[in-house]
DRENDO-1510 file (C-alpha; in Angstrom, 1 decimal, always signed):
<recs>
REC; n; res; u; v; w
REC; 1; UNK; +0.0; +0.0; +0.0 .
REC; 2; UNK; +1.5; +3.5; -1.2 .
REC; 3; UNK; +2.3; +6.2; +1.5 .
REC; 4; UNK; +0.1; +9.2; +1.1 .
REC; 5; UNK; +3.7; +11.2; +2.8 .
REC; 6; UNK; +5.9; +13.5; +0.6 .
REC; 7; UNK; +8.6; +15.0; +0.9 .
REC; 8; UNK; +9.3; +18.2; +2.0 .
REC; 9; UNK; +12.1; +19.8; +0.6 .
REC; 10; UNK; +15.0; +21.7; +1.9 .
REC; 11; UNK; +14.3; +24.6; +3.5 .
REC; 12; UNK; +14.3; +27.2; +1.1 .
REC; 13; UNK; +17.5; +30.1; +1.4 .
REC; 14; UNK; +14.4; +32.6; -0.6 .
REC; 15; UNK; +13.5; +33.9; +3.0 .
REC; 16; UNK; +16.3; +32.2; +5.1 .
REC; 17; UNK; +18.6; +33.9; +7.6 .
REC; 18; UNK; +20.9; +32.6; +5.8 .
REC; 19; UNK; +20.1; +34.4; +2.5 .
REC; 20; UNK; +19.5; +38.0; +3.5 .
REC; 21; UNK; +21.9; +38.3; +6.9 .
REC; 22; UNK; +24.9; +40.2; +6.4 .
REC; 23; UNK; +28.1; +38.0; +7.2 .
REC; 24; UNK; +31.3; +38.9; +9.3 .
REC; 25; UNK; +34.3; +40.4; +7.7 .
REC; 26; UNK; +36.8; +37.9; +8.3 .
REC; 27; UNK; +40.6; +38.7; +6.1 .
REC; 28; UNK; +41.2; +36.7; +3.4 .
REC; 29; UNK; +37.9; +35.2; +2.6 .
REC; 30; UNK; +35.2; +34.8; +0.3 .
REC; 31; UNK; +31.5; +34.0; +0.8 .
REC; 32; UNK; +30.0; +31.2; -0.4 .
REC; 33; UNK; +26.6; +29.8; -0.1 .
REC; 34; UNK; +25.6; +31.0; +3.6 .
REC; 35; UNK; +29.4; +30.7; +4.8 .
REC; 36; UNK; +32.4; +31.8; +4.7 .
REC; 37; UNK; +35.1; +30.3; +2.6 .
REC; 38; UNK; +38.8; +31.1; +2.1 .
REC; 39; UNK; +39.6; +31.6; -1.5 .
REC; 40; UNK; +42.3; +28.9; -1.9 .
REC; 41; UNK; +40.0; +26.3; -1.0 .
REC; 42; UNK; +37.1; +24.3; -3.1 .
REC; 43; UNK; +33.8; +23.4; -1.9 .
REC; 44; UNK; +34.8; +19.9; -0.3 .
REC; 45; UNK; +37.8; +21.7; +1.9 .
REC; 46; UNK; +40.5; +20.5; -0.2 .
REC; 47; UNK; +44.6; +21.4; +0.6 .
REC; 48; UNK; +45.7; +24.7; -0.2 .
REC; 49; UNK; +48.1; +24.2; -3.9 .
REC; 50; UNK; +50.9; +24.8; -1.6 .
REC; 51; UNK; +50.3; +21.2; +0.7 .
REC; 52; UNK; +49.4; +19.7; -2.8 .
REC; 53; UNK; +52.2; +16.8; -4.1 .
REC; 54; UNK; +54.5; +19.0; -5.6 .
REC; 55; UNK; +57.7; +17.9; -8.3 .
REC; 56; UNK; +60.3; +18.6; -5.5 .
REC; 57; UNK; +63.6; +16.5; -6.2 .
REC; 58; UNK; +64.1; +13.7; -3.6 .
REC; 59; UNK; +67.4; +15.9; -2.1 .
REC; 60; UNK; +65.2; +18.5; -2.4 .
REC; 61; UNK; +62.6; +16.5; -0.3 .
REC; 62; UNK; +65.1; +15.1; +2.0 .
REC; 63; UNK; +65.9; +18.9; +2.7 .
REC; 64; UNK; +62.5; +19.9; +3.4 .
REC; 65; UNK; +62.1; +17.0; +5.9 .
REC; 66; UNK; +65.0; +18.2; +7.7 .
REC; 67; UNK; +64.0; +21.5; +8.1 .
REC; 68; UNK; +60.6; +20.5; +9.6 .
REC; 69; UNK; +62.5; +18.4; +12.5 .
REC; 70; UNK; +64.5; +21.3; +13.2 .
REC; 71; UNK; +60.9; +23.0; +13.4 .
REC; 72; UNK; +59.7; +21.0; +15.8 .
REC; 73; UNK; +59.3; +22.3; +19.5 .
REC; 74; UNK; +61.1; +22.0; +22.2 .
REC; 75; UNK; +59.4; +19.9; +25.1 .
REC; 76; UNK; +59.0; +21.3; +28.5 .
REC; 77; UNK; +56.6; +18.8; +30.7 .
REC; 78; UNK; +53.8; +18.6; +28.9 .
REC; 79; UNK; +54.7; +22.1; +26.9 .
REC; 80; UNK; +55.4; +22.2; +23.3 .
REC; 81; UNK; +57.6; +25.7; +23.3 .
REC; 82; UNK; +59.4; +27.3; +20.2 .
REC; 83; UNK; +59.6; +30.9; +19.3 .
REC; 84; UNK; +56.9; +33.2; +18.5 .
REC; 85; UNK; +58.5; +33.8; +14.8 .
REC; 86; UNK; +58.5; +29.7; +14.0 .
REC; 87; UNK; +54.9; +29.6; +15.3 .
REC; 88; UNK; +53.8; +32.2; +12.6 .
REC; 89; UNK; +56.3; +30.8; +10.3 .
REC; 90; UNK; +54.4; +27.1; +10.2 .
REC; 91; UNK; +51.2; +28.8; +10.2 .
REC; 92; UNK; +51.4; +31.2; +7.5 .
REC; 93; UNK; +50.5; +28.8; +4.9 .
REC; 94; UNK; +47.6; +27.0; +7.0 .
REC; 95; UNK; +44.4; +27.6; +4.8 .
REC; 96; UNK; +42.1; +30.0; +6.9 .
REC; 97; UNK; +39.1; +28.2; +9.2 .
REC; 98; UNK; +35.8; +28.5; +7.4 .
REC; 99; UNK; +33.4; +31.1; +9.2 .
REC; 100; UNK; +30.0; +29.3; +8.8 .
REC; 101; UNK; +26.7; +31.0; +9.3 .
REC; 102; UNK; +26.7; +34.2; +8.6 .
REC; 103; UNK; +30.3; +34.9; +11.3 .
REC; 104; UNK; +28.5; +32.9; +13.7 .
REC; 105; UNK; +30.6; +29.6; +14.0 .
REC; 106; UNK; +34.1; +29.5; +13.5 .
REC; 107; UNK; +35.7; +25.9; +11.9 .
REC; 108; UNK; +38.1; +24.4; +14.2 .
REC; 109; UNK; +37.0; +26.1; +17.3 .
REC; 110; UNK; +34.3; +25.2; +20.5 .
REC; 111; UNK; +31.0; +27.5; +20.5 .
REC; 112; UNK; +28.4; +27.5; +23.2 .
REC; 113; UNK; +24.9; +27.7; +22.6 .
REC; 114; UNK; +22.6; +29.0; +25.2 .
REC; 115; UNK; +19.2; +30.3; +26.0 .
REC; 116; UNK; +16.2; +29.9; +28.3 .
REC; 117; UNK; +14.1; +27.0; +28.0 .
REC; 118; UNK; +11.1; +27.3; +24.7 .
REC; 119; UNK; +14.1; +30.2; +23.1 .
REC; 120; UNK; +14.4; +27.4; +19.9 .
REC; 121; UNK; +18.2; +26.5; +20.7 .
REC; 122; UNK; +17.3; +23.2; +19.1 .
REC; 123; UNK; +15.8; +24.8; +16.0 .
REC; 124; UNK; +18.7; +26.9; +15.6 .
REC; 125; UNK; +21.0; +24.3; +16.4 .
REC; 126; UNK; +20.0; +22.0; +13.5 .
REC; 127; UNK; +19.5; +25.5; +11.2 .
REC; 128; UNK; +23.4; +25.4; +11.8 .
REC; 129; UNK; +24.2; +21.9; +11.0 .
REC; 130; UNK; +22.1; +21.5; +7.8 .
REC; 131; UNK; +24.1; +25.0; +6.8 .
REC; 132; UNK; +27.5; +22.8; +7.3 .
REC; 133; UNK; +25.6; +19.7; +6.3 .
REC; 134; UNK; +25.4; +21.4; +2.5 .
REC; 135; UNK; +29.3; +21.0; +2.7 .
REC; 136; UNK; +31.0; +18.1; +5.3 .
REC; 137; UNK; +29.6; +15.3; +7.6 .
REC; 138; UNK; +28.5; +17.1; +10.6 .
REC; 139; UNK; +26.8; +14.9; +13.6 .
REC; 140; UNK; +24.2; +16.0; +15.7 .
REC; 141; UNK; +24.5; +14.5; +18.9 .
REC; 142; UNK; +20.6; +14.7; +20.1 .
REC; 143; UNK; +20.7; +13.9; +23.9 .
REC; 144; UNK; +17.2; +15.7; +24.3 .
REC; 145; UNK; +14.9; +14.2; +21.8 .
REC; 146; UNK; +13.8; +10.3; +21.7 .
REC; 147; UNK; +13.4; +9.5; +17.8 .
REC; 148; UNK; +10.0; +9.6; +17.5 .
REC; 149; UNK; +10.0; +13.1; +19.1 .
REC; 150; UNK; +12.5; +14.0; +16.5 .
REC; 151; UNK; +10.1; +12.2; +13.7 .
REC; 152; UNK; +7.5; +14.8; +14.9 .
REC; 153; UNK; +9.4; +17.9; +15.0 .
REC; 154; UNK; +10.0; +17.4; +11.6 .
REC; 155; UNK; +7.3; +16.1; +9.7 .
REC; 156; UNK; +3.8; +17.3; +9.5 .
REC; 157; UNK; +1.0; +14.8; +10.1 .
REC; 158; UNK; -2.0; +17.9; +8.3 .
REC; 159; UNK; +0.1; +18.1; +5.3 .
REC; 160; UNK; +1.9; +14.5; +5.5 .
REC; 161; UNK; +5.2; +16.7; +4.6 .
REC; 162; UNK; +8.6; +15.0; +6.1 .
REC; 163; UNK; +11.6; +17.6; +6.1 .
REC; 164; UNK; +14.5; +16.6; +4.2 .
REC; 165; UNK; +17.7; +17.2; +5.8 .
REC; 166; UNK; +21.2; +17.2; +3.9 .
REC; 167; UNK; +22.6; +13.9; +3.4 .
REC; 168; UNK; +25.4; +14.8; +5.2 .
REC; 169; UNK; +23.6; +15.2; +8.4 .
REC; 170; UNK; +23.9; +12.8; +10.8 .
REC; 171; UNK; +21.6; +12.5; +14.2 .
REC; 172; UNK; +23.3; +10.6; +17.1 .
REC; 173; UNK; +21.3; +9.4; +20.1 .
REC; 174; UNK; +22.7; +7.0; +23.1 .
REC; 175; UNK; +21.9; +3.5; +22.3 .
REC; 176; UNK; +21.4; +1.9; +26.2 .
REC; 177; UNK; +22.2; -1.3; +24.9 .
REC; 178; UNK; +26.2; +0.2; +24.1 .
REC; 179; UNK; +26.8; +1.7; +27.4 .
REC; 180; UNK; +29.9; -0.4; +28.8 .
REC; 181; UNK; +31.4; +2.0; +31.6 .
REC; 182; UNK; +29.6; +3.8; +34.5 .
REC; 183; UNK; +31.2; +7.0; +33.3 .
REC; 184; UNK; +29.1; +8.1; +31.1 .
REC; 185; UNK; +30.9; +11.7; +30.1 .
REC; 186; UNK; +34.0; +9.3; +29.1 .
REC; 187; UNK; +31.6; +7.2; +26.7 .
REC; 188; UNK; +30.3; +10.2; +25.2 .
REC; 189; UNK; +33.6; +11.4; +24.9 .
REC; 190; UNK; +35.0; +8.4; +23.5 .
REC; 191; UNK; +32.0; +7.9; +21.1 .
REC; 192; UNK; +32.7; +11.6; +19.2 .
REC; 193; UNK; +36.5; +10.4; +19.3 .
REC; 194; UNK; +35.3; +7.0; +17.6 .
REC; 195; UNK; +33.4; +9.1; +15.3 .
REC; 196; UNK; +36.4; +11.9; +14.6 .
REC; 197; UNK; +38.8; +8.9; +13.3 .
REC; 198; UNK; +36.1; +7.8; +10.8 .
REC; 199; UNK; +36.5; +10.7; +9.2 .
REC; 200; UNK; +33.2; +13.0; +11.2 .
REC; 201; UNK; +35.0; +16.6; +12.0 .
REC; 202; UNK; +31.7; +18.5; +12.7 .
REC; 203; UNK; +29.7; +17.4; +16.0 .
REC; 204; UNK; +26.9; +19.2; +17.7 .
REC; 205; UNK; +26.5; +18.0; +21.2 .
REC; 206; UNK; +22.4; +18.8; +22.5 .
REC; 207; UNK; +23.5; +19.6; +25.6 .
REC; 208; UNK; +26.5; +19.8; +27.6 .
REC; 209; UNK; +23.9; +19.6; +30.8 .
REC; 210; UNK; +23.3; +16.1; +29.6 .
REC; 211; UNK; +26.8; +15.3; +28.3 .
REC; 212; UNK; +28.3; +16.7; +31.8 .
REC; 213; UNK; +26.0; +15.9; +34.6 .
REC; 214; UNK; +27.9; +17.6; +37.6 .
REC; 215; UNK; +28.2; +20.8; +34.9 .
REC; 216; UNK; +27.6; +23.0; +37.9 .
REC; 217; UNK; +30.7; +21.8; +39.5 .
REC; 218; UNK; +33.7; +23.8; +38.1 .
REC; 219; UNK; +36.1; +20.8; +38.6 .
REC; 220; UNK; +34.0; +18.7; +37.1 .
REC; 221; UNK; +32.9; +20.6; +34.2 .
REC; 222; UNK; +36.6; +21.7; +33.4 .
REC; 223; UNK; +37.9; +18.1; +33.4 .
REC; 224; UNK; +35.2; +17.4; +30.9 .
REC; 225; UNK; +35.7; +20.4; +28.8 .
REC; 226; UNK; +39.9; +19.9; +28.5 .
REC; 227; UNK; +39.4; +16.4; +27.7 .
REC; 228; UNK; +36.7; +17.9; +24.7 .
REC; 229; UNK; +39.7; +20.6; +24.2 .
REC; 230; UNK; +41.9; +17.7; +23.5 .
REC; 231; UNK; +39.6; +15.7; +21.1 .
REC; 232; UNK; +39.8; +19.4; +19.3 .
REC; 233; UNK; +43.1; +19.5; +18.5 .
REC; 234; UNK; +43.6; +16.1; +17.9 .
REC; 235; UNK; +41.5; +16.1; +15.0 .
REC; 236; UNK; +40.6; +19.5; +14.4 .
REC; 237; UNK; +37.5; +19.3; +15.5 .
REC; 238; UNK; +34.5; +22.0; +15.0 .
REC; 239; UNK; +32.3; +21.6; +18.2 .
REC; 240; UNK; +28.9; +23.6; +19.2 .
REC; 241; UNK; +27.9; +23.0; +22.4 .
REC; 242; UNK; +24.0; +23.4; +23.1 .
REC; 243; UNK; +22.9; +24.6; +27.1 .
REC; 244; UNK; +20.7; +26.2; +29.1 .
REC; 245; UNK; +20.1; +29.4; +31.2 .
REC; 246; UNK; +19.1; +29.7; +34.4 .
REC; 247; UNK; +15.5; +31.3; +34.8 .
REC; 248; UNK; +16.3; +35.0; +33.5 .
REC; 249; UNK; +13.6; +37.7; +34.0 .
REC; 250; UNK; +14.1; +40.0; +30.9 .
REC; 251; UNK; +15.6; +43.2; +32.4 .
REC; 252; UNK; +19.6; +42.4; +31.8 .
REC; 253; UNK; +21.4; +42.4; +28.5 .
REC; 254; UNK; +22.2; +38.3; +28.1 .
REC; 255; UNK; +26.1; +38.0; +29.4 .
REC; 256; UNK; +28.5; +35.4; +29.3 .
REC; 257; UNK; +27.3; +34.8; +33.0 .
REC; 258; UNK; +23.9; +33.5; +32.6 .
REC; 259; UNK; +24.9; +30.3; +30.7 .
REC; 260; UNK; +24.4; +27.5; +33.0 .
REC; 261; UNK; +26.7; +25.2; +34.8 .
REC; 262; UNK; +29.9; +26.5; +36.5 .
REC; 263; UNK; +30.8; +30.1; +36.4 .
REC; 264; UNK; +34.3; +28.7; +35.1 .
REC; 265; UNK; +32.7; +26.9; +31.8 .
REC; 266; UNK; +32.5; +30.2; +29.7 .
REC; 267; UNK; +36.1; +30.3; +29.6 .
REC; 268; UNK; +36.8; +27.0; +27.9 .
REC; 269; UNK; +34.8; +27.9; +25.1 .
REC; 270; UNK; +36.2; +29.7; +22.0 .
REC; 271; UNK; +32.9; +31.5; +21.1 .
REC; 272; UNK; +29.7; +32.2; +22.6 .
REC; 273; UNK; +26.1; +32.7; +21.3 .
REC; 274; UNK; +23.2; +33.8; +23.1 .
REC; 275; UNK; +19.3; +33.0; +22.4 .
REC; 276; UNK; +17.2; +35.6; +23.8 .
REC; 277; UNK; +13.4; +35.9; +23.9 .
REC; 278; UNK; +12.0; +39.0; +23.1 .
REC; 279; UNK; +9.6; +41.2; +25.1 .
REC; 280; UNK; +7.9; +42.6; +22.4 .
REC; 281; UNK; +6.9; +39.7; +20.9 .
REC; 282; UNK; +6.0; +36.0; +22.1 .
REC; 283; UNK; +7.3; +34.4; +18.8 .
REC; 284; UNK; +10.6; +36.9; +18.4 .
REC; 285; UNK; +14.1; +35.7; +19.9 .
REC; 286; UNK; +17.4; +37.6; +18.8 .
REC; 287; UNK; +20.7; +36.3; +18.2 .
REC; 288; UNK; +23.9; +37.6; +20.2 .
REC; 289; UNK; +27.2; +37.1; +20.3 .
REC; 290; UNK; +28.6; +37.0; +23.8 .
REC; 291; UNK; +32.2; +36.3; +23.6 .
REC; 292; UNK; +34.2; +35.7; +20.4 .
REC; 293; UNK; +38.4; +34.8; +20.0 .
REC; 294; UNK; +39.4; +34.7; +16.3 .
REC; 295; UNK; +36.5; +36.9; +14.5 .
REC; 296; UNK; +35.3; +40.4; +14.9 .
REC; 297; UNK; +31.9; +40.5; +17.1 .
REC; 298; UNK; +29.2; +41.7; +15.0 .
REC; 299; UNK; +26.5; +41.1; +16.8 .
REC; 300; UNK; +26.7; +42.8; +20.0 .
REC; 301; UNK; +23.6; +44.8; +22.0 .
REC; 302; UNK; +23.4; +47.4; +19.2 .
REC; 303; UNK; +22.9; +44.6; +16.3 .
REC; 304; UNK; +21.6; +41.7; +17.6 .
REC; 305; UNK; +19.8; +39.7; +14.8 .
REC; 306; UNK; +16.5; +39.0; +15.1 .
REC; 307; UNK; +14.4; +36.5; +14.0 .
REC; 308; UNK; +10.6; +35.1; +14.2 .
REC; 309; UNK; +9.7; +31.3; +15.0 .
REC; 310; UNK; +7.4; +30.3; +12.3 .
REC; 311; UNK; +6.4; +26.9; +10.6 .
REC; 312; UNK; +7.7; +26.2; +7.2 .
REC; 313; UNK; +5.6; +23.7; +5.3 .
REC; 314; UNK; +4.8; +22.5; +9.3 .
REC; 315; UNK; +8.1; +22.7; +10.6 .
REC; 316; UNK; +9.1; +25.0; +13.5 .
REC; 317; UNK; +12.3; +27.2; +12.4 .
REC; 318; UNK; +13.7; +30.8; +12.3 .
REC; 319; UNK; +12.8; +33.5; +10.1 .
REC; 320; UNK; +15.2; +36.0; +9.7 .
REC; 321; UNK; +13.8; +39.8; +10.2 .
REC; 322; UNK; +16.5; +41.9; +10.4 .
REC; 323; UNK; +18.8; +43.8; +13.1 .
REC; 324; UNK; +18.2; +45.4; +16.1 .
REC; 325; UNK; +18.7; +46.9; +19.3 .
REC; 326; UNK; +19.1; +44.5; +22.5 .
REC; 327; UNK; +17.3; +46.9; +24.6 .
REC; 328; UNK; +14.0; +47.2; +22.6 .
REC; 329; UNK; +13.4; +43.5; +23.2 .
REC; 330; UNK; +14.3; +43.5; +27.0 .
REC; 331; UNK; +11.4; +44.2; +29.8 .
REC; 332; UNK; +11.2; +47.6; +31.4 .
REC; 333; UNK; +8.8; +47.2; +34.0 .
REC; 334; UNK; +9.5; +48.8; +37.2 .
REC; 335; UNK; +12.2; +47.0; +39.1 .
REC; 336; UNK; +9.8; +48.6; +42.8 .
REC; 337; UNK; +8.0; +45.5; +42.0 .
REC; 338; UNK; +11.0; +43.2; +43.0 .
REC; 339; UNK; +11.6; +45.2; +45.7 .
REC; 340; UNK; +8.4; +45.5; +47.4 .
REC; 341; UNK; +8.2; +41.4; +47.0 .
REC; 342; UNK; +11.4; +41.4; +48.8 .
REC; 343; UNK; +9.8; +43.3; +51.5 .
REC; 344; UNK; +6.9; +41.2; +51.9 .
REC; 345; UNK; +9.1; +37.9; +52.2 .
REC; 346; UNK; +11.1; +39.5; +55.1 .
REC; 347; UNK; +8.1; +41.0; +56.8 .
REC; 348; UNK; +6.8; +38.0; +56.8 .
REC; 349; UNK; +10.0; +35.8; +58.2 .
REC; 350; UNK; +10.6; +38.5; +60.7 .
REC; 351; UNK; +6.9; +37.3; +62.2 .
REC; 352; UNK; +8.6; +34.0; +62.1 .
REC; 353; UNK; +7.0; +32.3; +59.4 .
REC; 354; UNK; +9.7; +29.5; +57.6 .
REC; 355; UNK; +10.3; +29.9; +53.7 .
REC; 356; UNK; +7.9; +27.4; +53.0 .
REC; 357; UNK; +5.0; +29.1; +55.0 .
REC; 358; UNK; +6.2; +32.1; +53.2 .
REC; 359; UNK; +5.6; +30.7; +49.8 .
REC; 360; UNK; +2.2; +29.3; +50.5 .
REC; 361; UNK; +0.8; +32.8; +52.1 .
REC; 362; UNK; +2.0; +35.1; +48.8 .
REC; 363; UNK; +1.5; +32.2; +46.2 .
REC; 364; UNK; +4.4; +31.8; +45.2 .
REC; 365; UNK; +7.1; +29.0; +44.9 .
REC; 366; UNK; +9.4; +28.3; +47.6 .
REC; 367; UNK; +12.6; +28.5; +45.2 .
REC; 368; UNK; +11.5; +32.3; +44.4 .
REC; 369; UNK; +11.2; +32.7; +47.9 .
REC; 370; UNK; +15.0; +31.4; +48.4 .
REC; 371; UNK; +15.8; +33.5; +45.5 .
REC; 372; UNK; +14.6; +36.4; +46.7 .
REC; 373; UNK; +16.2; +36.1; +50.5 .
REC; 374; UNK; +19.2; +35.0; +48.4 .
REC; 375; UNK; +18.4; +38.8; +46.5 .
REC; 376; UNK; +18.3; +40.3; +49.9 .
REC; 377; UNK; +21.1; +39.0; +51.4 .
REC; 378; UNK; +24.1; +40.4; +48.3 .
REC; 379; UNK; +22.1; +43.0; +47.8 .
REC; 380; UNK; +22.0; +44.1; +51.5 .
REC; 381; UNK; +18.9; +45.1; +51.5 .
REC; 382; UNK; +16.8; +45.4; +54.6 .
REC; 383; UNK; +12.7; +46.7; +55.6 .
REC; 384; UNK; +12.8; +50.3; +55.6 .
REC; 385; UNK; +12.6; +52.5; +58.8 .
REC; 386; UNK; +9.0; +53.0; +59.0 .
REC; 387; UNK; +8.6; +48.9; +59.3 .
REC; 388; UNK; +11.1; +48.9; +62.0 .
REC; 389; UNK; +9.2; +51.2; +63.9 .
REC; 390; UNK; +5.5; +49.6; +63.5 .
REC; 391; UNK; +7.3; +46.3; +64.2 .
REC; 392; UNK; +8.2; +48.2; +67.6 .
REC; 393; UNK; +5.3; +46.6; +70.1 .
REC; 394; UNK; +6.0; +42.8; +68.2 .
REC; 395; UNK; +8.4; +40.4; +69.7 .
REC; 396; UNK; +11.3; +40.6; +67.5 .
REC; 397; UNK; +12.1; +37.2; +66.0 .
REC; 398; UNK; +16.1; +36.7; +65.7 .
REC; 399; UNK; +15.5; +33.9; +62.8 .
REC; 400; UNK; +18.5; +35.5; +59.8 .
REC; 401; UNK; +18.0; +34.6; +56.5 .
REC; 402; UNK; +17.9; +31.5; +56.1 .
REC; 403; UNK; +20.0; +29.8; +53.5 .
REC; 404; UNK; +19.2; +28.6; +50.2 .
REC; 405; UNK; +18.5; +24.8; +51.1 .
REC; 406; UNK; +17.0; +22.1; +48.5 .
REC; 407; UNK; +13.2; +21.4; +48.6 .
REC; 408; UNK; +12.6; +18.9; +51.5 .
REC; 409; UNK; +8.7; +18.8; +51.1 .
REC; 410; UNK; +6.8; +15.6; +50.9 .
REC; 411; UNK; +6.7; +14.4; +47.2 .
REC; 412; UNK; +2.8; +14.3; +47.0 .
REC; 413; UNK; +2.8; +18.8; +48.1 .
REC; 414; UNK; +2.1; +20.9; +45.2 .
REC; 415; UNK; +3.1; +24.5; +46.3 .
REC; 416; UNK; +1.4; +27.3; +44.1 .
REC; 417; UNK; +3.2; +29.0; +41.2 .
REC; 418; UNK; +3.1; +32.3; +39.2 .
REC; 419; UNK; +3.0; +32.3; +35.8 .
REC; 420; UNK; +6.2; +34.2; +36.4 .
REC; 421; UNK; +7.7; +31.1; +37.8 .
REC; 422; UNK; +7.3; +29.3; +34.6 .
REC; 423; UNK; +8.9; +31.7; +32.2 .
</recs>
């Protein structure tokens, strides 16, 4: 029996991102396609002429060799040192990293990802891979999705349209069944290393909080970023790296600092890119770079890029609208609000209620009680005067802040939540 399904096709570059944004000036390239390309290189990323077979003499061969060993550097523990001149020497003639996306991702280098939860970092994500799909293998290691939730993301059961990705796209997902070692980070770790030496030099990994369970933990999530570091270099690898933000409320410009896990992870990466949602508009998010090392960065607060989630013959993706301001898509409520929530939480301690009794009289969640005490406390902020002094005839009650502690509550207790709580 025939299938009534068709085949979407690839998304179209008409009104693509990819199409209309304007890409990073990077020295010695050339753009091609939605990426960057340097000019002595072909589509498929062959050698420079100069690394080509050449008709060198076999003295003249023998020379060359000889020249390189004197090259090499000198070892120092585990340092490889030589001078700064022989370092730029033996690089000169390196053919330049491709600059994909529009300046966005950098070939041979680590980028984070980030965004709050419902921003699209997936859709984006795989936006990026299909972009380097058109060109080399690139695997999309999908720790998130189960297949059939993948099947439904892309494919549209109205229409019975299924999304056709590049052929060089590759999803990756943990097969249970192949799990050998408790470690799990090392497995993961070891599987993109497996996949490196077949020949794979593009990896997405969806997400690091998955990939690196103790993330939070700067030991931790350094040991697992140098040992990605090292899989890097090995086989000049080009690795994006998808995560999450803590809850953010809208007011602040998104920093390096609100990427989750340790405060520490940031600086293992070589670029950073920020999802942000938009207050103007439910379905708008903007694109920013938060750190870069080897390009320029073009997308700061005064050019973010902005783009609209919309479905595509049924599929969820980004349509690119233009430039923009950070500030015009960040809240600007009045911050009193905070405050006066603040006030009410310690008011309501100094009568000696406990966080938890707190949370259940102002309906709101116990963690945005601890949050706000946690507020209170760096910010040193304490009840006005006038509260001191109608507090006068009341017992004082000597019970400090009490410190951030996890959720001890019976599983089957259901505290109340704010829609803000759920943003």
């Amino acid at each position: 029996m025939g299938s009534s399904r068709q085949k979407a096709q690839p998304r179209s570059s008409g009104t693509s991102p990819r199409a209309t944004a304007p890409p990073a000036l990077v020295a010695d390239t050339t753009t091609i396609g939605g990426m960057l390309m340097s000019d002595d290189r072909d589509l498929q990323g062959t050698l420079p002429a100069e690394d080509l077979p050449g008709d060198n003499t076999p003295v003249e061969e023998i020379m060359e060799e000889v020249e390189k060993a004197q090259r090499q550097p000198d070892k120092y523990g585990i340092f490889a040192a030589k001078s700064g001149n022989s370092w730029i020497e033996d690089c000169i003639n390196m053919a330049a990293p491709i600059i994909f996306f529009f300046g966005l991702i950098v070939q041979y280098e680590i980028t984070a990802l980030f965004g709050p939860t419902g921003s699209g970092k997936t859709i984006f994500a795989m936006m990026i891979a299909e972009e380097i799909a058109r060109f080399f293998k690139v695997m999309y290691i999908d720790l998130e999705l189960s297949a059939k939730q993948f099947q439904m993301r892309f494919s549209d059961p109205e229409t019975g349209l299924i999304h056709v990705f590049p052929e060089n796209f590759i999803r990756a997902e943990i097969d249970p069944d192949l799990i050998t070692r408790e470690d799990l980070e090392l497995e993961i770790l070891d599987s993109i290393e497996a996949a490196a030496q077949k020949g794979i030099l593009f990896f997405i990994l969806d997400n690091i909080t998955f990939a690196c369970n103790d993330s939070e933990k700067g030991a931790t999530a350094g040991q697992f970023m140098m040992r990605l570091i090292r899989l890097k270099k090995k086989y000049n690898l080009t690795i994006i790296c998808v995560a999450h933000t803590p809850k953010i409320r809208g007011y602040e410009p998104l920093t390096t600092s609100h990427m989750a896990g340790s405060a520490k992870l940031m600086n293992f990466f070589d670029e950073g890119i920020a999802i942000g949602k938009s207050a103007r508009d439910a379905n708008l998010r903007y694109v920013k770079q938060v750190k870069t090392r080897s390009i320029p960065m073009t997308y700061d607060e005064e050019n973010v890029i902005i783009y609209e989630v919309t479905k595509e013959s049924g599929i969820l993706t980004y349509d690119f609208k233009g430039h923009g301001n950070e500030n015009d898509h960040l809240k600007h409520g009045n911050p009193a609000e905070d405050l006066d929530e603040i006030y009410a939480i310690l008011r309501l301690q100094k009568q000696g209620m406990s966080q938890r009794e707190i949370a259940k009289t102002l309906e709101i969640s116990l963690g945005k009680v601890q949050r706000r005490l946690e507020k209170a406390r760096e910010k040193n902020i304490t009840l006005p005067d006038d509260d001191a002094a109608a507090d006068s005839n009341v017992s004082p009650v000597s019970e400090p802040i009490q410190p951030i502690q996890p959720d001890t509550a019976p599983a089957q207790q259901v505290l109340p939540l704010t829609t803000e709580d759920h943003e």
